[in-house]
N, C-alpha and C positions, 0 to 999 in steps of 0.2 A: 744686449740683455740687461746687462748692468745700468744702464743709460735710461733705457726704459722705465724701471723699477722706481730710480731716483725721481724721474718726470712722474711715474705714477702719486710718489710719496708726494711730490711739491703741488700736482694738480689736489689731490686730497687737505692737503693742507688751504691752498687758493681759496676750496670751495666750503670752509668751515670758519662762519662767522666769529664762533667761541674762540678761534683760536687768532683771533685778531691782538689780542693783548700779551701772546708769544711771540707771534712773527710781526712784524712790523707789515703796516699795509699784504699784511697777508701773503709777501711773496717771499720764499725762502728763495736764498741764493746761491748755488751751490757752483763749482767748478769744478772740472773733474779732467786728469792728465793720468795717461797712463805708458806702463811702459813694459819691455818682456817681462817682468817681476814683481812689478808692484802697481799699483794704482794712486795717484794722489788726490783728496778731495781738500777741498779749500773752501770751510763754509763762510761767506761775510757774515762775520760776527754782530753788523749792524742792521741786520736783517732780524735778530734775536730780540725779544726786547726783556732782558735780564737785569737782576740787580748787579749784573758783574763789577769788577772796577776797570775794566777794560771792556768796553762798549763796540771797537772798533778793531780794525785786524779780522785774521781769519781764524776761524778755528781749524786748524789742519790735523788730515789724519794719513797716514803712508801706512797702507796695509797691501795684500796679497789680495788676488781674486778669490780665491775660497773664502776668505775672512771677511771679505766684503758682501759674498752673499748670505752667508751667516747671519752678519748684520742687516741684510734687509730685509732677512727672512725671521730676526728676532729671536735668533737663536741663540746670539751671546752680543753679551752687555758692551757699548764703548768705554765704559771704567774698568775693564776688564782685560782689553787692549793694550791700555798705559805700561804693565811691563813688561810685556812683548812686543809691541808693534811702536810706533809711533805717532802718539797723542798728544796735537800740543794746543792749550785754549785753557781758559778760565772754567775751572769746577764745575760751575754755574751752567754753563754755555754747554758743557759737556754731558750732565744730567737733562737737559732740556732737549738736545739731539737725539740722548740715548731712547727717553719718552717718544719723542716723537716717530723715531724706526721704528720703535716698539709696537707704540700704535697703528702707524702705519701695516706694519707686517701682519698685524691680528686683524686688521679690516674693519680697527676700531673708529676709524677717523671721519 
């Protein structure tokens, strides 16, 4: 299910020319490991096209499955994760993902 959703968000994103100047060549790259407890996403950060200072790497996040559907369902913020869960990426990179769930999950995209 979870897997699904992500494909969803990235097919959405593929098929939005405006959003060409966020994602690089329009393909978001996500990777996703999970485990009895947690889940780990690993976004490439070069995939993003941000004023970050770090360009490259991943933006990783280690949450729970409830919190990850939360998140795709745009129920709660990834800046909002950072002191509870584990959030690690450039500011930038992290406002840009949180938008784009966001979007994603309102069926904005």
């Amino acid at each position: 299910m979870i897997m699904e959703e992500l494909e969803k968000l990235k097919r959405q994103i593929e098929a939005r020319e405006d959003l060409l100047p966020l994602c690089n060549d329009k393909r978001l790259k996500v990777f996703i490991e999970w485990e009895d407890d947690h889940f780990d996403l690993h976004i490439d950060r070069s995939s993003l096209t941000t004023p970050a200072t770090k360009p490259y790497g991943f933006l990783y996040i280690r949450t729970d499955e409830r919190t990850l559907h939360q998140l795709l369902a745009g129920q709660v913020q990834l800046r909002s994760l950072c002191d509870r869960q584990v959030v690690e990426g450039d500011y930038q990179h992290i406002l840009l993902m949180e938008a784009l769930l966001f979007l994603g999950a309102r069926g904005s995209l």
